[in-house]
N, C-alpha and C positions, 0 to 999 in steps of 0.2 A: 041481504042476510048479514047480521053483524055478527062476528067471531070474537067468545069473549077468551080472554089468556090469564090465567093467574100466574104472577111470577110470586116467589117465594126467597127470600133473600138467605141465602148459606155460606155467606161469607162469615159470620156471626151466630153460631150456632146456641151462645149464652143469652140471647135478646130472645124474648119473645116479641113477633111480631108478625103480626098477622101478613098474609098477600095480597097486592093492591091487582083489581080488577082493572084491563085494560082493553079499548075497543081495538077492532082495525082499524078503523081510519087514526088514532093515536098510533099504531108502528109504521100505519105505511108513511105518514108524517116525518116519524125519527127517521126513516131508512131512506127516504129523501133528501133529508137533508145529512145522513150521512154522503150519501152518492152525489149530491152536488161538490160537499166540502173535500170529498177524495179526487174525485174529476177535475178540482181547480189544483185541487195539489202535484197531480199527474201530468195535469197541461203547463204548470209551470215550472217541476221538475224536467221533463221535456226539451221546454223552450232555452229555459238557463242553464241545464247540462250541455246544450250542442253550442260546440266551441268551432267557430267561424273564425277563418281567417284571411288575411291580404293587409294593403297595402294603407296608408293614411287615407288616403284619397276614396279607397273602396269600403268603408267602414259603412256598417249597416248605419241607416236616419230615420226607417219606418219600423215599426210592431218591437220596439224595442222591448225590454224589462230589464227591472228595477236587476242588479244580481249578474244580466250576462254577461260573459266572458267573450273577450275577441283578439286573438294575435297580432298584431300590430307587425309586420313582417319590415314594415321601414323603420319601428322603434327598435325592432327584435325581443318587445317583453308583450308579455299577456298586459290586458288592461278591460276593465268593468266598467260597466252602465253603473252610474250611480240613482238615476232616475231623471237627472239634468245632463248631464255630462259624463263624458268617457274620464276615466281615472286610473292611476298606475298603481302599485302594490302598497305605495306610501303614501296613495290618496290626492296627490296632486293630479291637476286637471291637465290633458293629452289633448 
């Protein structure tokens, strides 16, 4: 069974413009690829919010991302994943 949708644009109430005729399977599509593009947003909101800390020596080396944050408790400053390498606030390599 295909469910048809007309949307109607009202943003612009001086344009004549008729509504484009749209199936289901075109939104379930969009809303798809909304909910993946949100779910990577959230998984990596997530991962790069949580601020991990200790010592030089116990610095995460697996599932890194590009953005995390990690306390360096032996440098005593925060320092980021650059995507290769840990970095201090003026970007030089830790």
């Amino acid at each position: 069974m295909t469910i048809q949708t007309t949307i109607v644009p009202t943003s612009a109430p001086n344009l004549p413009v008729a509504g484009q005729q749209y199936d289901q399977t075109y939104f379930n599509q969009i809303l798809n690829s909304f909910r993946l593009y949100f779910t990577s947003i959230d998984n990596f909101t997530r991962a790069a919010s949580k601020i991990t800390y200790g010592t030089t020596s116990q610095r995460p080396a697996v599932g890194l991302i590009t953005g995390q944050q990690y306390f360096d408790t032996s440098l005593g400053i925060p320092i980021w994943y650059n995507g290769t390498k840990w970095i201090n606030a003026s970007g030089t390599a830790v």
